[in-house]
ZAMARFI-495194 format. One record per residue: residue in three letters; x, y, z of N, C-alpha, C in turn; residue number from 1. Coordinates in steps of 0.2 Angstrom, whole numbers. Example, Ala and Ser with C-alpha at 12.3 -4.5 7.8 and 13.67 -1.06 7.14 Angstrom:
ALA,66,-28,39,62,-22,39,66,-16,39,1
SER,64,-11,35,68,-5,36,64,0,39,2
***
This chain:
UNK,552,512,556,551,506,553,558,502,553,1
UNK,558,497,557,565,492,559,566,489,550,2
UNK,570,486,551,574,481,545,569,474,545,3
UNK,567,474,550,564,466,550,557,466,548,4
UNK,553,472,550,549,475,547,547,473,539,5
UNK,553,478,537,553,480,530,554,472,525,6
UNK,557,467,529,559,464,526,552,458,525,7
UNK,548,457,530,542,454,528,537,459,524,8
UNK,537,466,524,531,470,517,536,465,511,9
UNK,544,467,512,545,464,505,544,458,501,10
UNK,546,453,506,544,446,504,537,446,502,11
UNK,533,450,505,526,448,503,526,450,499,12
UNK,528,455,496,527,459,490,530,453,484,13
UNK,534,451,486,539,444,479,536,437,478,14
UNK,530,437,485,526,433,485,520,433,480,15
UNK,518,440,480,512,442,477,508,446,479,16
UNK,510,450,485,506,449,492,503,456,490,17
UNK,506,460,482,500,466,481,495,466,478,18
UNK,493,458,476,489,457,473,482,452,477,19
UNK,485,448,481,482,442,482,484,438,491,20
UNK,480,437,493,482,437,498,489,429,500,21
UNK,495,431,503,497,426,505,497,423,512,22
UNK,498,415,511,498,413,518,503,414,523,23
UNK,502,412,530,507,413,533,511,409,534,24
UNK,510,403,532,515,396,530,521,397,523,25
UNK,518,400,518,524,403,515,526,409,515,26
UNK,527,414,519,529,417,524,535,415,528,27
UNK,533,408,532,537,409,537,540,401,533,28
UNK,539,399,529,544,395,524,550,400,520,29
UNK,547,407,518,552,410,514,560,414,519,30
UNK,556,417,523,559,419,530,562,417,535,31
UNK,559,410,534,562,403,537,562,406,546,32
UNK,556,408,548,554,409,555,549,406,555,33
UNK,548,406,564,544,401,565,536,404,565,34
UNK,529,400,563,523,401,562,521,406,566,35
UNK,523,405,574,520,408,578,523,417,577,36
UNK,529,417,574,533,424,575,531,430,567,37
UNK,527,425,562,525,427,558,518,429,559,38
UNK,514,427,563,506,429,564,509,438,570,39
UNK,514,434,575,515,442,579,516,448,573,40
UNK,521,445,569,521,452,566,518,455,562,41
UNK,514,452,557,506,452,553,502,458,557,42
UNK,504,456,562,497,458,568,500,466,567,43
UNK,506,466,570,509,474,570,507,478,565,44
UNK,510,473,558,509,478,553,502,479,550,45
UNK,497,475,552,491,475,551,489,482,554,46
UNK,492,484,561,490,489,566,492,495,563,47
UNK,499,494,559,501,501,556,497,500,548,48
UNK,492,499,545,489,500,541,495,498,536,49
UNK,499,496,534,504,491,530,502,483,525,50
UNK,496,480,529,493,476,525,488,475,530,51
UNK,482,471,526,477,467,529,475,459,527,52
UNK,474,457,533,474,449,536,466,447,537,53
UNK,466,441,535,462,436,533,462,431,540,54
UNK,459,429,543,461,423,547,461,416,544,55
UNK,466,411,543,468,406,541,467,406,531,56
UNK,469,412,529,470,414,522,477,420,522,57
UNK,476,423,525,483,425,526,483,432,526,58
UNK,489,436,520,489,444,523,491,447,515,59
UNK,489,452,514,490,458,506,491,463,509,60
UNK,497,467,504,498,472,505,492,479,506,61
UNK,492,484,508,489,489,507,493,494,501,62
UNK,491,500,499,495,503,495,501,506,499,63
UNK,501,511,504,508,511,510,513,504,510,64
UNK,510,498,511,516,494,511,519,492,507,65
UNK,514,493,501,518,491,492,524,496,491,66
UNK,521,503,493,526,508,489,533,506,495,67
UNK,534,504,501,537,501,505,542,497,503,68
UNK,539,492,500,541,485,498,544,488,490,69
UNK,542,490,487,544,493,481,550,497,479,70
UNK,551,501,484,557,507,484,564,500,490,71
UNK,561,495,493,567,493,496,570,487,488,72
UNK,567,487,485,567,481,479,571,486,474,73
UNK,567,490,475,572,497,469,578,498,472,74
UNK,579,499,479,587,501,481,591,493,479,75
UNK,589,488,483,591,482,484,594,479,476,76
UNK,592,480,472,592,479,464,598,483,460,77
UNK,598,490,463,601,495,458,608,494,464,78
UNK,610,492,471,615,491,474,619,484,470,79
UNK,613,480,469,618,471,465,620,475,460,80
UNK,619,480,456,620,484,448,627,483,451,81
UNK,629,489,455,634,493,458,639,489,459,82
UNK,635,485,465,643,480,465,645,476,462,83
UNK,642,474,459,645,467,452,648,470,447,84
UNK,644,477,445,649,481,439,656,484,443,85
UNK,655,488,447,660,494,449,666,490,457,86
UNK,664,484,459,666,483,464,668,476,462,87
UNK,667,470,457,668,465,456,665,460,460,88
UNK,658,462,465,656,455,469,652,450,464,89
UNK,654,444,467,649,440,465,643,440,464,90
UNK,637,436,462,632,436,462,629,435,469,91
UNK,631,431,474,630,429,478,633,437,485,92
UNK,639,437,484,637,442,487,636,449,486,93
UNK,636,451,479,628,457,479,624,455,481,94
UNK,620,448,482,614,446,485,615,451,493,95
UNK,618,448,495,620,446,503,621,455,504,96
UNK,625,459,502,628,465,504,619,470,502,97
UNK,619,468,497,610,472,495,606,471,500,98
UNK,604,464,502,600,466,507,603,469,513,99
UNK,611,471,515,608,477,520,607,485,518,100
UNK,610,486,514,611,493,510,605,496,508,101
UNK,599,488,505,592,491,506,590,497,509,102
UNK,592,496,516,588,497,521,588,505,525,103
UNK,597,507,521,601,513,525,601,519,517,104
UNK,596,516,514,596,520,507,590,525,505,105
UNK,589,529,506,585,534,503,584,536,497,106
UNK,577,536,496,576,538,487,581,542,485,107
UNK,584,547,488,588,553,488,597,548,483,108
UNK,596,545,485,601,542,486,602,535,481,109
UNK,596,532,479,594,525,475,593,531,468,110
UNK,589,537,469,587,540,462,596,542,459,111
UNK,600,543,461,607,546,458,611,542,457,112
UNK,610,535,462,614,527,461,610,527,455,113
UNK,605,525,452,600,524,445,604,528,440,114
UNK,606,538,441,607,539,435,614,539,434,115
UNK,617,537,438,627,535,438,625,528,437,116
UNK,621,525,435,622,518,433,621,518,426,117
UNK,617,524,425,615,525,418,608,520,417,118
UNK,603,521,423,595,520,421,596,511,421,119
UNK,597,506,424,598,499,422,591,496,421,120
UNK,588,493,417,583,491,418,580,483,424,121
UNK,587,481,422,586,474,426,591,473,431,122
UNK,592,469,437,595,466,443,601,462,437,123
UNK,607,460,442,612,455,439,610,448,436,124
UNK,602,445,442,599,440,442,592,442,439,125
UNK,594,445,436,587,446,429,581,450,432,126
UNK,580,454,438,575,455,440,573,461,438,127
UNK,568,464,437,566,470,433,566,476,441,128
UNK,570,481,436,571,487,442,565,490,441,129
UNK,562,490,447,555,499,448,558,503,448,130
UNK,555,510,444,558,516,441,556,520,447,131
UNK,558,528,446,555,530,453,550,530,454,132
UNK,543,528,451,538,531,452,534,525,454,133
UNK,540,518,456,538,512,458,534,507,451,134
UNK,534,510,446,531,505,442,539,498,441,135
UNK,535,495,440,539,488,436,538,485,428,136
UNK,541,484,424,540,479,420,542,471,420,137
UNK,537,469,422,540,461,419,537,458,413,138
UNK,542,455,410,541,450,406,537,445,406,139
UNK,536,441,402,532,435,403,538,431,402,140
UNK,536,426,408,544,419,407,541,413,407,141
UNK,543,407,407,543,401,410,549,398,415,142
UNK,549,393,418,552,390,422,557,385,417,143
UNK,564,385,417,566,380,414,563,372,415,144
UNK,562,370,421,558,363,423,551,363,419,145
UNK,550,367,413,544,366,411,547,364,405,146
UNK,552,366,402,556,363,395,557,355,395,147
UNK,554,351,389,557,345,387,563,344,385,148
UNK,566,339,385,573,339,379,570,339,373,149
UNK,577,343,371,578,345,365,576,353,365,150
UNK,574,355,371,570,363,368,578,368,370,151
UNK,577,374,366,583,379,369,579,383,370,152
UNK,582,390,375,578,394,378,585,401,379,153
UNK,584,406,382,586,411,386,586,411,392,154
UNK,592,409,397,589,413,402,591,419,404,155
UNK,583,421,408,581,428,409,581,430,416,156
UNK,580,426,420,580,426,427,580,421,432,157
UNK,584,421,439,586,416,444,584,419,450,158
UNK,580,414,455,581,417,460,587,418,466,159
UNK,586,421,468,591,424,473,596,417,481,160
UNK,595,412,475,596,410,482,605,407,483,161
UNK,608,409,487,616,406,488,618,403,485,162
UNK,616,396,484,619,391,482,618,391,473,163
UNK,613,393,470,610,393,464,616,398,462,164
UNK,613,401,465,621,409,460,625,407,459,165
UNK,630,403,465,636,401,467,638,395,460,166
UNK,632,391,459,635,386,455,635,388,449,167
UNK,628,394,448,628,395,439,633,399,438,168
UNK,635,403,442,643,407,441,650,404,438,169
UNK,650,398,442,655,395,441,654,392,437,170
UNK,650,391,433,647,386,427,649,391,421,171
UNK,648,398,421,650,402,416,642,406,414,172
UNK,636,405,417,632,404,417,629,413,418,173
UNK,627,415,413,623,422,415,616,425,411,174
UNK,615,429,414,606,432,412,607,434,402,175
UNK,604,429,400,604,430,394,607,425,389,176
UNK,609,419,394,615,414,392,608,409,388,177
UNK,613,406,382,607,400,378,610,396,381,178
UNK,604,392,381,604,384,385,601,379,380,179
UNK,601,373,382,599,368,376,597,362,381,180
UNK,590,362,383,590,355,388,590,349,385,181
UNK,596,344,387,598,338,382,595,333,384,182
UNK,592,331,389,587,326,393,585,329,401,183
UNK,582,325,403,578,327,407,576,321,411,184
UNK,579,319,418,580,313,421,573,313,425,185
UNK,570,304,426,565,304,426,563,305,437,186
UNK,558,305,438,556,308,446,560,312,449,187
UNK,559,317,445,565,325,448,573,324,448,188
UNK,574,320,443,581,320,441,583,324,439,189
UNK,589,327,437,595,334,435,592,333,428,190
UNK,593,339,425,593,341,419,600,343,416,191
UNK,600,339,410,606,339,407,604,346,402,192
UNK,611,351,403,611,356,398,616,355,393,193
UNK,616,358,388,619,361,381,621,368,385,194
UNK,627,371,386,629,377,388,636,379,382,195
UNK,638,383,376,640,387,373,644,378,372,196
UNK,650,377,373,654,371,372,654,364,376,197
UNK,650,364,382,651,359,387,645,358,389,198
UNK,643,353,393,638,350,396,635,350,401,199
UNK,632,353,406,630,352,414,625,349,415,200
UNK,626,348,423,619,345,425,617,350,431,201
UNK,610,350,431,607,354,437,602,350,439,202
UNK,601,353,446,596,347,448,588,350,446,203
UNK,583,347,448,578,347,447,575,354,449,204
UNK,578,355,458,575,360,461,578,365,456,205
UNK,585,367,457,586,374,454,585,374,445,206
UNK,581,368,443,578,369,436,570,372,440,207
UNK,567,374,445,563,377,446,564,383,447,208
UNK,570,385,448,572,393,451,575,398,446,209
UNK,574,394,439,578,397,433,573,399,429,210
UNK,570,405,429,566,405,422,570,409,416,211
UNK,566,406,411,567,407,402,563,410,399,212
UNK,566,413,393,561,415,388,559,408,382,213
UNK,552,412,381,550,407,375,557,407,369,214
UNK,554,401,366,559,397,360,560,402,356,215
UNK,555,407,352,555,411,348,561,416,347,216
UNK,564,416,356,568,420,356,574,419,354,217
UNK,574,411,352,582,409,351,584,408,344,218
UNK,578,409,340,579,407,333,584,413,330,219
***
């Protein structure tokens, strides 16, 4: 099983892909390869029994390429633990260093990172860690871009993407921080936050890559 492999079960798995089938168009948007290079590899892993494809609907996991996808999200998760706590990396690069460590990590080796980390339940960017037996819990969230002004929320979780991390860091900005969206600018304008003392702005997209907990939690 190469790394390049393992990395389209994952994605598909983050897509949904153990439940529903996904396309090959968001695929090779998240992967950022080209359509033709996503249908080659489908095909492969179709042949390894890893998922099955649809023509012009796309591809779902089988149950081999969940537990697959599952155990690289498990090492990848409990590696972001390690470096941000014991190592002082950023958010952005735990991102960056996990995805290779993923791939060189054995259960053998992800199960005793878990108990020297003292069991974490969630990723630095809010993601719920599978335990060894592969189950997940997640939560119920919303999308901050679904908040009106005036609402306050938690956030709970951010997607992984370089630039997002990079600025909520430097903003002071972490998994569990109360926000307060102060308006809300109109045709995918920034969203103005309430942040502990001072005020930002973000833009519309990374107000989709932020999700929150209900209001109930802020009271």
């Amino acid at each position: 099983m190469t790394p390049n492999k393992e990395d389209y079960l994952k994605e598909l798995y983050k897509l949904g892909g153990s439940e529903r089938l996904v396309s090959n168009k968001q695929l090779s948007q998240t992967l950022k390869v080209a359509p033709a290079s996503v249908s080659e590899m489908l095909a492969k892993l179709n042949q390894e029994a890893l998922l099955t494809t649809e023509p012009y609907k796309g591809a779902k996991l089988t149950k081999d390429g969940i537990e697959i996808a599952v155990s690289l999200l498990r090492g990848h998760r409990l590696w972001e633990v390690f470096l941000i706590r014991h190592l002082g990396y950023s958010w952005s690069e735990a991102h960056e260093d996990a995805e290779l460590l993923e791939h060189v990590s054995p259960s053998r080796l992800t199960n005793r990172l878990e108990r020297f980390l003292n069991y974490p339940a969630y990723c630095p960017h809010g993601n719920a860690i599978p335990d060894q037996n592969g189950q997940i819990k997640e939560g119920s969230l919303m999308l901050l871009s679904t908040l009106e002004a005036g609402k306050t929320a938690l956030i709970k979780k951010v997607q992984e993407e370089k630039e997002l991390l990079d600025y909520l860091q430097i903003q002071g900005i972490e998994i569990g921080s109360k926000v307060t969206v102060l308006a809300v600018d109109a045709y995918e304008g920034p969203y103005t936050l309430a942040f502990k003392d001072k005020t930002i702005q973000i833009s519309h997209k990374a107000a989709c890559q932020i999700y929150v907990s209900a209001n109930d939690e802020c009271l």
